[in-house]
SEFIZA-3560 file (N, C-alpha, C; in Angstrom, 3 decimals):
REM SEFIZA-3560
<numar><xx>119.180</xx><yy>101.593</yy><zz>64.077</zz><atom>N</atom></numar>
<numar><xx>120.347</xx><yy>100.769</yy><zz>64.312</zz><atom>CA</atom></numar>
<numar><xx>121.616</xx><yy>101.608</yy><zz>64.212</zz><atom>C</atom></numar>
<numar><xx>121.797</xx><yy>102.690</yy><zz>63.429</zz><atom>N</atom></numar>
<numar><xx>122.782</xx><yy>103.365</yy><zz>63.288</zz><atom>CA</atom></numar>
<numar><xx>123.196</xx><yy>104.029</yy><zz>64.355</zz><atom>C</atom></numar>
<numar><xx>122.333</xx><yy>105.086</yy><zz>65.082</zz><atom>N</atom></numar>
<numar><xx>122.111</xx><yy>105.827</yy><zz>66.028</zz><atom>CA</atom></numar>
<numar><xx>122.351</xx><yy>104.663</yy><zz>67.428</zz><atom>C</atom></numar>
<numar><xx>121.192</xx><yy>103.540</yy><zz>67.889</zz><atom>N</atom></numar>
<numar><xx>122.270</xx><yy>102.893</yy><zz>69.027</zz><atom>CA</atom></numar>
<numar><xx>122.840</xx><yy>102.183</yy><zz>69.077</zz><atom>C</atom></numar>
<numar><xx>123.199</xx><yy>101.293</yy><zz>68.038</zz><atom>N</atom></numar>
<numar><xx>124.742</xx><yy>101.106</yy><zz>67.710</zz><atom>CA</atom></numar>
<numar><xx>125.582</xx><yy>101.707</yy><zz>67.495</zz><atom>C</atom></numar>
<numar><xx>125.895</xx><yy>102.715</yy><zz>67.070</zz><atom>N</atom></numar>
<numar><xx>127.081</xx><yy>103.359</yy><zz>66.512</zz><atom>CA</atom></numar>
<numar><xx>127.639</xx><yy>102.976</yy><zz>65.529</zz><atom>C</atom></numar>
<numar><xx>126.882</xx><yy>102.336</yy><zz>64.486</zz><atom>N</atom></numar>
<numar><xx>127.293</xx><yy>102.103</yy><zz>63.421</zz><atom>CA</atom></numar>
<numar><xx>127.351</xx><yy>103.369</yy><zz>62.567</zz><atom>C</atom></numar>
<numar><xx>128.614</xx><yy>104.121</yy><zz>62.277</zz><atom>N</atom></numar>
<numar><xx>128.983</xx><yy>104.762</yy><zz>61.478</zz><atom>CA</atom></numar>
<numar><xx>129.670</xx><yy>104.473</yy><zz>60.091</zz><atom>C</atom></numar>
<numar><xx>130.550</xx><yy>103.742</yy><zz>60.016</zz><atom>N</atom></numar>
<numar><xx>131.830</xx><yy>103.574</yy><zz>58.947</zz><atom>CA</atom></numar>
<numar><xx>130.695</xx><yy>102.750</yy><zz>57.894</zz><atom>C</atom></numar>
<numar><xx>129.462</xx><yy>102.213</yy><zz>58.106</zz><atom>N</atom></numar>
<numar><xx>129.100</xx><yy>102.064</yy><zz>56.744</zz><atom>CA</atom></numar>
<numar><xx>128.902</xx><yy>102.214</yy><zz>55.438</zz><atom>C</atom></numar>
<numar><xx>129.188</xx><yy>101.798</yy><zz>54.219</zz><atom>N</atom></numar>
<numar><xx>128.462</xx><yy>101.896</yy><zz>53.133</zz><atom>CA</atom></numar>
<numar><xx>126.834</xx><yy>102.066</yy><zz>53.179</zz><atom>C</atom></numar>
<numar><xx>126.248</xx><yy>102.924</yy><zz>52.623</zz><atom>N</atom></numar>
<numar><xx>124.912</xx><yy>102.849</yy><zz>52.279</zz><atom>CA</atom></numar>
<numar><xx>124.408</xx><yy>101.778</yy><zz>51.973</zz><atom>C</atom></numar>
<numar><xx>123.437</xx><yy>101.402</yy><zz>53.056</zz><atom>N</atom></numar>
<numar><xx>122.970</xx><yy>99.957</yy><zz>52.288</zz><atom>CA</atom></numar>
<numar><xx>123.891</xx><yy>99.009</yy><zz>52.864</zz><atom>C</atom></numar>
<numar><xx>124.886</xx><yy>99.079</yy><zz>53.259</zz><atom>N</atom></numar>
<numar><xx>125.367</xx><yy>97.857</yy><zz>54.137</zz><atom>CA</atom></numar>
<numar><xx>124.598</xx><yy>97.177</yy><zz>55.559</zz><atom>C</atom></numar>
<numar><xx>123.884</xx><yy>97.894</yy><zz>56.472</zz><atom>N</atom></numar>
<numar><xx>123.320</xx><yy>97.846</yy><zz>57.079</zz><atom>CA</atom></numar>
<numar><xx>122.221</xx><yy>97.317</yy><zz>56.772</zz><atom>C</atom></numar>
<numar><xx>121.218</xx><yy>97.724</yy><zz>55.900</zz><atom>N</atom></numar>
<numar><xx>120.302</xx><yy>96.535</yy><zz>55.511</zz><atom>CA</atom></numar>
<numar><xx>120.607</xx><yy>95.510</yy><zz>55.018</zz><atom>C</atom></numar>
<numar><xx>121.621</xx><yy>95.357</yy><zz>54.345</zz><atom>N</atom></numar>
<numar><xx>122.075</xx><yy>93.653</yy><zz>53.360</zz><atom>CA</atom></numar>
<numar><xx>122.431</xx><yy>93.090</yy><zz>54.694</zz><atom>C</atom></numar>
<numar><xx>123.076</xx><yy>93.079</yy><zz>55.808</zz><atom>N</atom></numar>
<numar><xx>123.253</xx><yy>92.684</yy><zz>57.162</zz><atom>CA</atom></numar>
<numar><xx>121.663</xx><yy>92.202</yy><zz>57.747</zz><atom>C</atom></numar>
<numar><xx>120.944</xx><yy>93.314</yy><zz>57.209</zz><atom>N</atom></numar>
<numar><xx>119.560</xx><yy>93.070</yy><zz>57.961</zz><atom>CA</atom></numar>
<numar><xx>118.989</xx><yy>91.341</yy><zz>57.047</zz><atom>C</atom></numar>
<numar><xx>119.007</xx><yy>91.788</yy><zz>55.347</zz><atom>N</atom></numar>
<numar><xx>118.064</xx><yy>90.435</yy><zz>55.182</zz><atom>CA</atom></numar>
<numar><xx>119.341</xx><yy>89.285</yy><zz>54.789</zz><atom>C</atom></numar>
<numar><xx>120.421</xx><yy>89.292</yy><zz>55.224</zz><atom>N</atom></numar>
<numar><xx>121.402</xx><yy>88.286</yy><zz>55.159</zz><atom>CA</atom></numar>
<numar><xx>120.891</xx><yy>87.179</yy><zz>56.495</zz><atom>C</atom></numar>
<numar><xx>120.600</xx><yy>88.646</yy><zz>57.448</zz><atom>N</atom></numar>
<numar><xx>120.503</xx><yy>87.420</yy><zz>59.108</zz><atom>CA</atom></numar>
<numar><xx>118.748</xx><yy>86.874</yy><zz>58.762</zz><atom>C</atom></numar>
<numar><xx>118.221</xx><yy>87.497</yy><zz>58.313</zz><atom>N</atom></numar>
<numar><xx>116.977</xx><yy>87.135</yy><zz>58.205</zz><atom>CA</atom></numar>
<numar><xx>116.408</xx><yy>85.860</yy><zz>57.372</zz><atom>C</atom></numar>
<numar><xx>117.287</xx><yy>86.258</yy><zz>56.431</zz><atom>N</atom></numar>
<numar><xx>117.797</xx><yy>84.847</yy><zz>55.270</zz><atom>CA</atom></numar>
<numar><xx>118.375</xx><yy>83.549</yy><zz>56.327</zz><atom>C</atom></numar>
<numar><xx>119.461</xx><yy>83.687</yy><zz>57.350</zz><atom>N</atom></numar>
<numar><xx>120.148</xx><yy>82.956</yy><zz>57.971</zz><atom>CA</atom></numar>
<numar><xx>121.154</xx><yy>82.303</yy><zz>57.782</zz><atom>C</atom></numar>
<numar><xx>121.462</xx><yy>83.725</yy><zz>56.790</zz><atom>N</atom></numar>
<numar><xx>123.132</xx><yy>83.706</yy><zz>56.176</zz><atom>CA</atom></numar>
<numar><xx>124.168</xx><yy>83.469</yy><zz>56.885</zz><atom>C</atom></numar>
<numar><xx>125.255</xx><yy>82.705</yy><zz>56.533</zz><atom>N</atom></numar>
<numar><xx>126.284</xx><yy>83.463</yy><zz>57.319</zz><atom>CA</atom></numar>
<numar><xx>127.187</xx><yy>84.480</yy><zz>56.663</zz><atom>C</atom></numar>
<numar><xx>127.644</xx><yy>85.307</yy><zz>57.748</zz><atom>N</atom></numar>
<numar><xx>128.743</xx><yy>86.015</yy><zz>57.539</zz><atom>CA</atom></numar>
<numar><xx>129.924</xx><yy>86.240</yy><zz>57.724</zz><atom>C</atom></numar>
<numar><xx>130.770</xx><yy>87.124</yy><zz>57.078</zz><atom>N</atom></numar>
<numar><xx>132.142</xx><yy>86.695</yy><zz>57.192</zz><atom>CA</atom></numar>
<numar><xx>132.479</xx><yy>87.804</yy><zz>58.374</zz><atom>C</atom></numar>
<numar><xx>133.889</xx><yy>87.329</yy><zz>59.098</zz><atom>N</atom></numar>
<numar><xx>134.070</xx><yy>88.099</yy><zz>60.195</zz><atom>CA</atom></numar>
<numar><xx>134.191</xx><yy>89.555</yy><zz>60.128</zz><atom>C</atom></numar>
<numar><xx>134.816</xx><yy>89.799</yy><zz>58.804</zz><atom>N</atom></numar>
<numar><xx>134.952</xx><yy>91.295</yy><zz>58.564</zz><atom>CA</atom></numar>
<numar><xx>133.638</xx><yy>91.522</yy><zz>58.817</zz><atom>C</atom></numar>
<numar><xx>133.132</xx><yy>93.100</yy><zz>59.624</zz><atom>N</atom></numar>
<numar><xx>131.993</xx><yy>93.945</yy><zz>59.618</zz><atom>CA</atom></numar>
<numar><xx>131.226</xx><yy>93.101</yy><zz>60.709</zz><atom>C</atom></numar>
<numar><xx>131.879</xx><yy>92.478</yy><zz>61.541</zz><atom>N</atom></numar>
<numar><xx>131.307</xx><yy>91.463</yy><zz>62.819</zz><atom>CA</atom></numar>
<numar><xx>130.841</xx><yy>92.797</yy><zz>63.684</zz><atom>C</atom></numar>
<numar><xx>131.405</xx><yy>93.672</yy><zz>63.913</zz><atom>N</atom></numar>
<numar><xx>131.266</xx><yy>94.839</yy><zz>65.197</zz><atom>CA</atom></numar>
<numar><xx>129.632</xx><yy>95.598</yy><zz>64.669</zz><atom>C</atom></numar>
<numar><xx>129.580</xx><yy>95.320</yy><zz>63.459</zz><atom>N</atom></numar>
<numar><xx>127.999</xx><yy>95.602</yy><zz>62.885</zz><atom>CA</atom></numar>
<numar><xx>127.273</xx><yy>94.910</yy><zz>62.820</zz><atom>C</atom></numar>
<numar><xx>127.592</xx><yy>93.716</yy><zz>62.060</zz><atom>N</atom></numar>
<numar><xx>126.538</xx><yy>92.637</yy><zz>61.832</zz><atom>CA</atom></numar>
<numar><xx>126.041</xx><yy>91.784</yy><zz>63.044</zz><atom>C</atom></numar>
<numar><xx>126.930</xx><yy>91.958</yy><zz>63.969</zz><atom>N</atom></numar>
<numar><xx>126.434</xx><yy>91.104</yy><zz>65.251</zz><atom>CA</atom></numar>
<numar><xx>125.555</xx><yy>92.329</yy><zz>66.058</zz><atom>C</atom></numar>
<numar><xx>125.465</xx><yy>93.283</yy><zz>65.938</zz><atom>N</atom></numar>
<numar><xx>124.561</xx><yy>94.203</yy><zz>66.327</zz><atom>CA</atom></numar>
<numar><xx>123.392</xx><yy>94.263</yy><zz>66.158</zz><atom>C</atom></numar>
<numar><xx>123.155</xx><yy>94.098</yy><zz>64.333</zz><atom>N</atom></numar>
<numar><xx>121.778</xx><yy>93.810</yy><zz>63.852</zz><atom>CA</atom></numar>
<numar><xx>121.405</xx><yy>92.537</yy><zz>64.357</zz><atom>C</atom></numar>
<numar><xx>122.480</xx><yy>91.024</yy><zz>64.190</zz><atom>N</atom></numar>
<numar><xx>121.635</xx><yy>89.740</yy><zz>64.800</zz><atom>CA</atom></numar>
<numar><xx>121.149</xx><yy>90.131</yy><zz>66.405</zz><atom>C</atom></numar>
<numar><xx>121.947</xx><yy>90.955</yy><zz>66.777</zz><atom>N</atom></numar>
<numar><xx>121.408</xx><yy>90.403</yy><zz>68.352</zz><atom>CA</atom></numar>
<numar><xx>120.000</xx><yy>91.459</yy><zz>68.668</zz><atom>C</atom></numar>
<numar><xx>119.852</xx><yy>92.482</yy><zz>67.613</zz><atom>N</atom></numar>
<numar><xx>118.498</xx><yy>93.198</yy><zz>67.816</zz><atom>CA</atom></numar>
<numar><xx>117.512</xx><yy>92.105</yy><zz>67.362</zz><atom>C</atom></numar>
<numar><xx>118.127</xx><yy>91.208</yy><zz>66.222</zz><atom>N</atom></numar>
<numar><xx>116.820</xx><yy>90.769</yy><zz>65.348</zz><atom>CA</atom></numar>
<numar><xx>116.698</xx><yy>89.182</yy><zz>66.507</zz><atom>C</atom></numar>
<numar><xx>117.479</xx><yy>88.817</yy><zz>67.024</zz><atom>N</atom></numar>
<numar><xx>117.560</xx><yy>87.433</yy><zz>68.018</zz><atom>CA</atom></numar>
<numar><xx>117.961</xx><yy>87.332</yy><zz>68.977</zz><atom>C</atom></numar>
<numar><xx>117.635</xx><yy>88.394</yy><zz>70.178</zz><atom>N</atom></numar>
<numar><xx>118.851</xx><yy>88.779</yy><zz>71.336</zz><atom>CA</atom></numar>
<numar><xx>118.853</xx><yy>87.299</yy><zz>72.693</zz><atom>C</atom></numar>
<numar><xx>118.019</xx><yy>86.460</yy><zz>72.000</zz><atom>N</atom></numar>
<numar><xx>118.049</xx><yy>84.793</yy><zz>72.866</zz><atom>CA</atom></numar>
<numar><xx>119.337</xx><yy>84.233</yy><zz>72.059</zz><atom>C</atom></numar>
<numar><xx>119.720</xx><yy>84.024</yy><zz>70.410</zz><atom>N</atom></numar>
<numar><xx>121.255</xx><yy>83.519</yy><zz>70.612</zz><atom>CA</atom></numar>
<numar><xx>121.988</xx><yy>83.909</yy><zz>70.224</zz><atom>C</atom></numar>
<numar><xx>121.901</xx><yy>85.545</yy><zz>69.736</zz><atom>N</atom></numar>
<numar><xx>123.217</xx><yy>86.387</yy><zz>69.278</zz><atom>CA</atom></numar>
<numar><xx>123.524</xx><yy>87.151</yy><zz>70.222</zz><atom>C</atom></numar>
<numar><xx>125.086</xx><yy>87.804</yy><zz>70.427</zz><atom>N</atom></numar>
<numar><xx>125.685</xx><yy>88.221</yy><zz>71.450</zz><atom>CA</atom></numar>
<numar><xx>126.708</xx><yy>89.492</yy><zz>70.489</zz><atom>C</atom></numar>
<numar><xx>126.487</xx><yy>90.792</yy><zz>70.686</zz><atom>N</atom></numar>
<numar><xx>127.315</xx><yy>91.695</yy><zz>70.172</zz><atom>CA</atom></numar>
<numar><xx>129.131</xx><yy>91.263</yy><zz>70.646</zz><atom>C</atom></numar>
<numar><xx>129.333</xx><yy>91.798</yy><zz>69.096</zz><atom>N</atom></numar>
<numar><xx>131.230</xx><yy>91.535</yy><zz>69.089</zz><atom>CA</atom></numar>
<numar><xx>131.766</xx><yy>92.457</yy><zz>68.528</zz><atom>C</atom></numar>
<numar><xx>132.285</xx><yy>93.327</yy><zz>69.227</zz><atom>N</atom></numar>
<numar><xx>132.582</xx><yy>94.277</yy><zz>69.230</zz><atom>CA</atom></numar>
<numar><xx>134.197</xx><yy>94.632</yy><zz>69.562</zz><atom>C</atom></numar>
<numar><xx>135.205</xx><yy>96.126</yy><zz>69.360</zz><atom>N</atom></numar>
<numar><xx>136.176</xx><yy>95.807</yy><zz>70.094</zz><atom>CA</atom></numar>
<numar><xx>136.266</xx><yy>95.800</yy><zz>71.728</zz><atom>C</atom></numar>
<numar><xx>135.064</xx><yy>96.803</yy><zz>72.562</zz><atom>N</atom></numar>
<numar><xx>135.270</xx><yy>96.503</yy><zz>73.847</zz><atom>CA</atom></numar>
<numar><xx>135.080</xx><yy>95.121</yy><zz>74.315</zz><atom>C</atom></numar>
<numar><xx>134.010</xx><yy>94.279</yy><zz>73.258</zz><atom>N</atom></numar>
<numar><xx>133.486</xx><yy>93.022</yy><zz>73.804</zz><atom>CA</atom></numar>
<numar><xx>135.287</xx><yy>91.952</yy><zz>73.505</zz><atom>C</atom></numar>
<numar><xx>135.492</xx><yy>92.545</yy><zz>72.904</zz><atom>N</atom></numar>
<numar><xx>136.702</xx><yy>91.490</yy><zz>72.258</zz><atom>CA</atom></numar>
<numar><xx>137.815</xx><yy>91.979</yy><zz>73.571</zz><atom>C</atom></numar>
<numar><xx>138.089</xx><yy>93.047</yy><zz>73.841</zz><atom>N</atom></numar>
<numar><xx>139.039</xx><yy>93.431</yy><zz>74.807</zz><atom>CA</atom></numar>
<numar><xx>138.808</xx><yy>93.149</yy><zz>76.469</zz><atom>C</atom></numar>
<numar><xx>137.355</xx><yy>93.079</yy><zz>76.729</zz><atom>N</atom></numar>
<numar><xx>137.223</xx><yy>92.487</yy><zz>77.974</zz><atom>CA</atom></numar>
<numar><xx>136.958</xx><yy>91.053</yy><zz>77.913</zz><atom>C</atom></numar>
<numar><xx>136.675</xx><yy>90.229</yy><zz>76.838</zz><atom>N</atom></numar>
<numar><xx>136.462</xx><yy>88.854</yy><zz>76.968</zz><atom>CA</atom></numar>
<numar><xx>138.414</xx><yy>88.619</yy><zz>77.317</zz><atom>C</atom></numar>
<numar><xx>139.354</xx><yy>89.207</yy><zz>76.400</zz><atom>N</atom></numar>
<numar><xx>140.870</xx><yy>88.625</yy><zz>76.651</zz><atom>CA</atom></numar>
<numar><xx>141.235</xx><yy>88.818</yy><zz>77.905</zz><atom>C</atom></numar>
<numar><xx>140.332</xx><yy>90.129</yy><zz>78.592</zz><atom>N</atom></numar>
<numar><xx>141.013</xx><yy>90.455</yy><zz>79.572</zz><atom>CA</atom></numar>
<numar><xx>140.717</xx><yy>89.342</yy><zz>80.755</zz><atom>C</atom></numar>
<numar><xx>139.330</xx><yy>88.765</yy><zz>80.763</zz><atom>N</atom></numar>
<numar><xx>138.740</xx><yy>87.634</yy><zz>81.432</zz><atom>CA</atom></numar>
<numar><xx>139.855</xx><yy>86.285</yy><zz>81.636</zz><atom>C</atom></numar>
<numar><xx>139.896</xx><yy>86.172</yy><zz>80.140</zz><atom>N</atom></numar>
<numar><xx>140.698</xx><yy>85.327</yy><zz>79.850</zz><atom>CA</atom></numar>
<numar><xx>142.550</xx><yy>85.136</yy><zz>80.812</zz><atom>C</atom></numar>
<numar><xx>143.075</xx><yy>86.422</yy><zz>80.295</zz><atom>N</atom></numar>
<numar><xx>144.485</xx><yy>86.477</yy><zz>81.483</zz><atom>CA</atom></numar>
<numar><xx>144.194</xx><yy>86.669</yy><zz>82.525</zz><atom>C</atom></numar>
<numar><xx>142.991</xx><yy>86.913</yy><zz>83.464</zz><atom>N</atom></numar>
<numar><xx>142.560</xx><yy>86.965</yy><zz>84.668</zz><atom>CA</atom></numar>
<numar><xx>142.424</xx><yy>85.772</yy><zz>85.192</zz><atom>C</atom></numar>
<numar><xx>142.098</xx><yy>84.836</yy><zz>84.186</zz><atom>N</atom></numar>
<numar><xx>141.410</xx><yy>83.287</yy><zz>84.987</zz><atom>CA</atom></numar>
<numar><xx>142.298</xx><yy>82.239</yy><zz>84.507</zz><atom>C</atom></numar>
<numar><xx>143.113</xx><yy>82.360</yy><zz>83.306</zz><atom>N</atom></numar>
<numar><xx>143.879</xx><yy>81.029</yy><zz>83.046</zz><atom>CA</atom></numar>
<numar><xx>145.602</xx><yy>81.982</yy><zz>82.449</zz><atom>C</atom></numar>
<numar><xx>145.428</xx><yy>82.894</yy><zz>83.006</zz><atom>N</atom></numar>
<numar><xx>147.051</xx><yy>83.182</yy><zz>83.143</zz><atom>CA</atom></numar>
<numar><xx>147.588</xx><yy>83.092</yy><zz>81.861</zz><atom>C</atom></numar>
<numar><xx>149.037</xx><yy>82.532</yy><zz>81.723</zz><atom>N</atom></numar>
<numar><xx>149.670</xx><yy>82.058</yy><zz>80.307</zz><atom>CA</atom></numar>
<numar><xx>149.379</xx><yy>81.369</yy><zz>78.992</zz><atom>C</atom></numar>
<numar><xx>148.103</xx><yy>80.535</yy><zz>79.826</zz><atom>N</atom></numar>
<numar><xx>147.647</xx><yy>79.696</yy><zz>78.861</zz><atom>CA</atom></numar>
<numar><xx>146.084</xx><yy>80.434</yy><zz>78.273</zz><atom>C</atom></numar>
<numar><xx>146.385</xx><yy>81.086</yy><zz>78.367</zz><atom>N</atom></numar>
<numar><xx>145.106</xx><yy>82.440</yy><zz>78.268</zz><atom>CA</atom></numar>
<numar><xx>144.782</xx><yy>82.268</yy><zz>76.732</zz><atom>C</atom></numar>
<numar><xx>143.487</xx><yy>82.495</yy><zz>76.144</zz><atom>N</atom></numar>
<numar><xx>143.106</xx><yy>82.017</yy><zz>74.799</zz><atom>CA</atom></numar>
<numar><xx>142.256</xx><yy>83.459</yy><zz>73.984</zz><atom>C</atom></numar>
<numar><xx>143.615</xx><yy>84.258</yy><zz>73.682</zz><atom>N</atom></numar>
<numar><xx>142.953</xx><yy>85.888</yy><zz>72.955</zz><atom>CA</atom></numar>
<numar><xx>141.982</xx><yy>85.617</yy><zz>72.008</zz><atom>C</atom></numar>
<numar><xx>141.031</xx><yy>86.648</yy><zz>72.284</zz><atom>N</atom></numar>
<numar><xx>139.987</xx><yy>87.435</yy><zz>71.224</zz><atom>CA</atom></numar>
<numar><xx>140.735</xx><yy>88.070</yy><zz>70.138</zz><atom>C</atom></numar>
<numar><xx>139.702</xx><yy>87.601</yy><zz>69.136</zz><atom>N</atom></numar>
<numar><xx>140.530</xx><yy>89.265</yy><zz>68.264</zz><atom>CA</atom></numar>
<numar><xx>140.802</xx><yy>90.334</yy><zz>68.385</zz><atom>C</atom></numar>
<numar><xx>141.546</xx><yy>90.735</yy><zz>68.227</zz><atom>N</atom></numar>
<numar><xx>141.305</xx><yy>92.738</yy><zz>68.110</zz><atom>CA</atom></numar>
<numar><xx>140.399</xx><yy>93.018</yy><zz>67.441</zz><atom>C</atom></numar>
<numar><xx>139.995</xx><yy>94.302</yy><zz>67.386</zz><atom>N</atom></numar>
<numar><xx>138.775</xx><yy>94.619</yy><zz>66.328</zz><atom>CA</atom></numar>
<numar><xx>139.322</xx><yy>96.613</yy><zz>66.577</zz><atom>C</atom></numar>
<numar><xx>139.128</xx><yy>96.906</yy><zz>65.029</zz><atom>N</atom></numar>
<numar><xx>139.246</xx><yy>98.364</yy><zz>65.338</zz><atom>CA</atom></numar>
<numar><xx>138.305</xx><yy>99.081</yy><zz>66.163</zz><atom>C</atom></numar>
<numar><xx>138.670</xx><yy>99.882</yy><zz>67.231</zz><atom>N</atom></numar>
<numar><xx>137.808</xx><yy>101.195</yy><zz>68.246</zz><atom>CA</atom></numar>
<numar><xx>137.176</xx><yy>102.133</yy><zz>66.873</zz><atom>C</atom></numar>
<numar><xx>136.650</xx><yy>102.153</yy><zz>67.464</zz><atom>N</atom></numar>
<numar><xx>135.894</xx><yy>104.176</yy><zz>66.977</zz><atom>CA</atom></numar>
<numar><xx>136.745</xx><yy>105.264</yy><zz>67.960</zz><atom>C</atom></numar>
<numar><xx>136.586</xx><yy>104.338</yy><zz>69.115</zz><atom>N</atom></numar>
<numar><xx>137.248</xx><yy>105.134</yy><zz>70.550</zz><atom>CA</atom></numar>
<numar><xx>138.311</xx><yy>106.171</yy><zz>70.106</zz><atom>C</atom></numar>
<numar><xx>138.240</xx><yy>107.523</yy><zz>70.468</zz><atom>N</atom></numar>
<numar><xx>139.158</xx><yy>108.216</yy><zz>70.604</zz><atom>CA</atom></numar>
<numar><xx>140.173</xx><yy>108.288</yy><zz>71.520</zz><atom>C</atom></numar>
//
């Protein structure tokens, strides 16, 4: 998971507590979404959907493409992106 996700910025062990939190059918809090929605959508890829910052930056961009002013932003989320 580390390797094709790109989950880097973890704590040791954050990555598995993500693992038996979703397994449990925890929820989680939004902080660490760009990770934890990584592991749900490996462990359930029928109803989890990675959220990420590109996913967050092309869903807004959808958004001012199709309803203009009244356009309804994503979060930001920090890049890794250089």
């Amino acid at each position: 998971m580390r390797v094709w996700g790109g989950i880097k910025g973890n704590a040791p062990g954050k990555v598995s507590s993500y693992v038996a939190a979703i397994s449990n059918g925890d929820l989680l809090p939004f902080d660490g979404i760009a990770s934890w929605s990584k592991v749900a959508t490996a462990a359930n890829p029928e109803e989890a959907a990675i959220f990420d910052a590109r996913v967050s930056v092309s869903l807004s961009a959808l958004q001012v493409l199709a309803a203009g002013p009244d356009a309804a932003y994503f979060p930001s989320l920090p890049s890794q992106n250089k």
